[in-house]
C-alpha positions in Angstrom: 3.9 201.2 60.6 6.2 200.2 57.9 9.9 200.2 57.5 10.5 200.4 53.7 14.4 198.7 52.9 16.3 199.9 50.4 19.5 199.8 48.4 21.1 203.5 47.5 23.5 202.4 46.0 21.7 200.6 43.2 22.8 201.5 39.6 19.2 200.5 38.4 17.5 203.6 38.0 14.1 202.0 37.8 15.2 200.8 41.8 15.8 205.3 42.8 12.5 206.2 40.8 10.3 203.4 42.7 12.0 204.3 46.0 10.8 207.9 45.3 7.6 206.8 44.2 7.0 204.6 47.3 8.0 207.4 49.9 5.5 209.9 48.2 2.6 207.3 48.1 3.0 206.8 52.2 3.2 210.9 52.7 0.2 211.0 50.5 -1.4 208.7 52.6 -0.1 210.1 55.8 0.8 206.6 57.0 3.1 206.3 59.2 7.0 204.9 57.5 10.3 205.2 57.9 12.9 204.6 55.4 16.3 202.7 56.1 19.1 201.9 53.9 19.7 198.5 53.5 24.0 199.5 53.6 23.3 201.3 57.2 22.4 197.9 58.5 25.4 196.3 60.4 23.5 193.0 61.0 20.1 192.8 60.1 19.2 189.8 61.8 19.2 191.5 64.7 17.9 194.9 63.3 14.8 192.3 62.9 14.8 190.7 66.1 14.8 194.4 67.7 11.8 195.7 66.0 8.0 195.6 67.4 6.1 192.5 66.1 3.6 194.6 64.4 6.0 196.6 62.2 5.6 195.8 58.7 9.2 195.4 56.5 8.6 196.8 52.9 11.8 195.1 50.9 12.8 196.9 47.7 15.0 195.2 45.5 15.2 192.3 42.7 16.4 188.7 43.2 19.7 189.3 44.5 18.3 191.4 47.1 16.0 189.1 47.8 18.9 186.2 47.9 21.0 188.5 50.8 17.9 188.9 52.6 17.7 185.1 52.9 21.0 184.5 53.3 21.2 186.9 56.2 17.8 186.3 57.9 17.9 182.5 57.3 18.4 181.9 61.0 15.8 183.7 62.3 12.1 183.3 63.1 10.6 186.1 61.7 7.5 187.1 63.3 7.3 190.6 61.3 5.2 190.1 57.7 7.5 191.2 54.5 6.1 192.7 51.6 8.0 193.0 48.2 8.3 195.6 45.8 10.1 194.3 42.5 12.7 197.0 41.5 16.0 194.4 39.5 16.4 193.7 36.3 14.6 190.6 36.5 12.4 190.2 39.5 11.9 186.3 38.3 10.8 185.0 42.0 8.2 187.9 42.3 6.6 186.7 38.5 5.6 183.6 40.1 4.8 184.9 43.9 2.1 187.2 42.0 1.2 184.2 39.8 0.6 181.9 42.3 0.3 183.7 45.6 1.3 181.1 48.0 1.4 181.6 52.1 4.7 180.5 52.6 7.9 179.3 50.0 10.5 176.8 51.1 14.0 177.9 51.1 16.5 175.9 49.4 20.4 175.5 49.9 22.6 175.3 47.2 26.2 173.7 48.2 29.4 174.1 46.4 33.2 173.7 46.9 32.7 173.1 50.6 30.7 176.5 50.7 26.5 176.7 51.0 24.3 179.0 50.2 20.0 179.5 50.4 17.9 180.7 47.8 14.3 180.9 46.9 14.1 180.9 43.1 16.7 179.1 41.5 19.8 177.7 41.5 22.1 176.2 38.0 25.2 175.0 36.5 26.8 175.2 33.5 25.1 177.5 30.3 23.0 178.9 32.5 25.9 180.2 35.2 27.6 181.0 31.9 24.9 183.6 30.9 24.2 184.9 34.1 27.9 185.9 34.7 27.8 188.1 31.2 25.1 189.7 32.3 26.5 190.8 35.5 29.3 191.8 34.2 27.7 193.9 31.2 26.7 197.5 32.0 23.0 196.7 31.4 21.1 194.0 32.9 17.7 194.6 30.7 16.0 191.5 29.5 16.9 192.1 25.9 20.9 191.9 27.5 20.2 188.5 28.5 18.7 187.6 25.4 21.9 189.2 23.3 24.1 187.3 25.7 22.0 183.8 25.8 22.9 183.7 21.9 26.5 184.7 22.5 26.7 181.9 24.5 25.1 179.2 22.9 27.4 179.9 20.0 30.5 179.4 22.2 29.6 177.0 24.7 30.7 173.3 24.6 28.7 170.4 26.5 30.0 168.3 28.5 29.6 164.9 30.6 27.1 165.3 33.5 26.2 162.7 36.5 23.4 163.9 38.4 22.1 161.5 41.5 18.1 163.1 42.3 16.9 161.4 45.0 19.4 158.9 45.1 19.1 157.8 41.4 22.1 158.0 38.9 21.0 159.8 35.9 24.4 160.5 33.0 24.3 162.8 30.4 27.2 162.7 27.2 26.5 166.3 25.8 24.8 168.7 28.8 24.1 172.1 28.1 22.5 173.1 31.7 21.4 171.8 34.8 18.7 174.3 36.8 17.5 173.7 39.9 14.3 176.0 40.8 11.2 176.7 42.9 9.8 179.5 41.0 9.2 179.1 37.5 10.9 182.2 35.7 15.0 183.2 35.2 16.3 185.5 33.0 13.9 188.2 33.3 11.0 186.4 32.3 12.1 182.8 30.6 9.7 180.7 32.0 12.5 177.6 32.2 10.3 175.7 35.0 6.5 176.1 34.1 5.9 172.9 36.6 7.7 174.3 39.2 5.5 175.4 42.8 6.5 177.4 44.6 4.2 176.6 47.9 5.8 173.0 47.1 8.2 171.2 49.2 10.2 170.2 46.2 11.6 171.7 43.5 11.8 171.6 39.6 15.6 169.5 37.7 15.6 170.4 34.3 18.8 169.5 32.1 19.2 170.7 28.5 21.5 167.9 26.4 22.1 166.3 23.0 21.2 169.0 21.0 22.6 170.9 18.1 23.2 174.5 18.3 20.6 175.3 15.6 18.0 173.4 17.8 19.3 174.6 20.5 18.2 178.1 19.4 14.7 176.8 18.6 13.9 175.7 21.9 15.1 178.8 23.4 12.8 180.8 21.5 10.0 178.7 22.9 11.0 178.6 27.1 9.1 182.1 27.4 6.0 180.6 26.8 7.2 177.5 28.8 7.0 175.0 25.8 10.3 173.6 25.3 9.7 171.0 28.2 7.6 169.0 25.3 10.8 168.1 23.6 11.5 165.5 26.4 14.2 163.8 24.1 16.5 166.9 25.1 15.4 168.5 27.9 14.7 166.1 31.1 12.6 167.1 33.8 12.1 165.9 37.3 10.4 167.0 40.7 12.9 166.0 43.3 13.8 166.9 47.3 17.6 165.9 46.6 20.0 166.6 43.6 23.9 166.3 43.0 24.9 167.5 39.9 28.7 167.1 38.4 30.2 168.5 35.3 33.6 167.2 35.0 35.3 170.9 33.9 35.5 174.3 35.8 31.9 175.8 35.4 30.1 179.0 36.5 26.8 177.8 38.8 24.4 180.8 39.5 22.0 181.0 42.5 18.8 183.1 42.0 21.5 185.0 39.8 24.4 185.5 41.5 27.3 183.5 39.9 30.0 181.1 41.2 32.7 180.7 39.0 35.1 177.9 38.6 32.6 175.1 39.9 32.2 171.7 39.3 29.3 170.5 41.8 26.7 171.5 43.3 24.0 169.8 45.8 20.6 171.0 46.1 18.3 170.0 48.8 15.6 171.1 50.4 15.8 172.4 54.4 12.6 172.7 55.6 12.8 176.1 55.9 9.8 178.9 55.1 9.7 182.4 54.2 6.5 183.7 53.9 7.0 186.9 51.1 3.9 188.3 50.0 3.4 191.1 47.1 3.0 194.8 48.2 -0.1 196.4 46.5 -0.4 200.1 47.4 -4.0 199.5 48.3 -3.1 198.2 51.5 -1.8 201.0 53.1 -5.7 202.8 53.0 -6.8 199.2 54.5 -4.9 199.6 57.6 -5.3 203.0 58.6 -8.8 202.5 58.4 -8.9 198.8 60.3 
C-alpha cells in the first residue's frame, strides 16, 4: 500500500502531469494507493506516526519539498520506507541519490541569525544565495533561468572579506565570491559544484570561490557542470569537514537546498547525526510487490 504526497498547488506543470501519470500507473496496476495532498496535512509528523508500518510514502516534489519534509519529520523515527519521485525545477539531491544509491543520507543543520534549519543537499552564502533568490523570484525556474541569472549576477556582484573556522581552523578570504556547504554533489539544476561530495558520508563538501576576475570567473562556471573547476585550486578551495562557520562581513542572501535567507551574515554548518533513508521510486516496483 502506498500513500503518494503531493503538492496541488504547485505552479510546475511538469509536478500536475507526473502526479497524473503516477495515479494512472497504480490503477493500471491495480495496486492498492491513496493519494493525499501534502496542504491537507495539519501536522505531518503525526500523520506519520499514525500510519501502519508497512505503508509505503511515495513523495512527489523537488528539493524544497524535500527540505519541508525534513524540516517537519526531523524529529521523528520513521519506521515507514520513502520513495521519491523528482518533479522541481531542479531535483539536485535526487541526481546524486540515483548516482550513488546510498542506504541512508545524514541530515545537516544550517544555523543563522539565531534561527536553524536541516537540509539534505546543500546549504550557501553569498553568490550562490544571490542566484538562488532571482530564480525564485522569476516566473520560471528552468535550468536555462538559472543559467541567465548566474551571469546576471556575476556581472553585478562584489566580493567581499570571509572568515570561515572548518573544524576549528581559521581559514580568511580578501575577495569571496561563495561559500557552499553540501552533501550531494549538484545545485542549480544540474551544476555539479561538489563532485567530491558523498552523500552516504558523515561529512560534507566546503567549497569557496575567491580572487578571481569576472572574466575568469565566467570560465570556471562554464566548467562546474562537468565538475572541473575544482582543478583551479588557486581560486576555488575545497575541504571535507564535520563543522564550518562562515562570515561575510555585509548583509547576504544564504540558500539552503534552495530556499533563500536574505539579509544574512553567518551561517554554521554541522553535522547532527541524523539519517534519512530516501530511496528512488522506479515504477517496476510496484509489479514486485504485488507478486511477493
Amino acid at each position: 500500500m502506498y500513500i503518494i504526497l503531493y503538492n496541488p498547488l504547485s505552479k510546475n506543470k511538469k509536478a500536475k502531469r507526473v502526479t497524473k501519470k503516477i495515479v494512472e500507473l497504480f490503477k493500471a496496476n491495480k495496486a492498492p494507493f491513496r493519494l493525499k495532498s501534502l496542504l491537507k496535512i495539519k501536522d505531518i509528523e503525526q500523520y506519520i506516526k499514525s500510519r501502519p508500518k508497512d505503508i509505503n510514502f511515495l513523495l512527489l516534489g523537488g528539493d524544497g519539498t524535500i527540505n519541508t519534509f525534513i524540516n517537519q519529520t526531523y524529529s521523528l523515527h520513521l519506521e515507514q520506507k520513502i520513495y521519491l519521485i523528482g518533479v522541481g525545477s531542479g531535483n539536485d539531491f535526487m541526481r546524486t541519490l540515483k548516482q550513488q544509491k546510498p542506504k541512508t543520507q545524514p541530515v545537516m543543520r544550517m544555523k543563522y541569525d539565531r534561527k536553524s534549519r536541516y537540509f539534505i543537499n546543500g546549504s550557501g552564502l553569498g553568490m550562490d544565495g544571490m542566484i538562488a533568490h532571482k530564480v525564485n523570484q522569476s516566473k520560471s525556474k528552468s535550468q536555462f533561468n538559472y543559467f541567465y541569472h548566474a551571469i546576471r549576477t556575476f556581472i553585478s556582484f562584489k566580493p567581499k572579506y570571509m572568515e570561515a573556522v572548518i573544524d576549528g581552523e581559521l581559514h580568511t578570504f580578501k575577495k569571496a565570491y561563495l561559500i557552499n556547504v553540501n552533501s550531494g554533489q549538484y545545485i542549480g539544476g544540474g551544476m555539479r559544484l561538489t563532485p567530491n561530495a558523498v552523500l552516504e558520508e558523515d561529512e560534507f563538501e566546503v567549497l569557496i570561490v575567491h580572487r578571481l576576475s569576472k572574466i575568469l570567473l565566467l570560465l570556471i562556471f562554464i566548467s562546474v557542470y562537468l565538475g572541473f573547476h575544482t582543478k583551479f585550486k588557486r581560486y576555488v578551495f575545497t575541504k571535507k569537514a564535520k563543522h564550518v562557520k562562515a562570515t561575510m562581513f555585509s548583509s547576504q542572501i544564504a540558500q539552503c537546498d534552495g530556499e533563500t535567507l536574505p539579509g544574512t551574515r553567518t551561517i554554521e554548518v554541522s553535522t547532527t547525526g541524523k539519517k534519512a533513508a530516501f530511496k528512488v521510486f522506479d515504477k517496476n516496483q510496484i509489479q514486485t510487490e504485488k507478486n511477493t
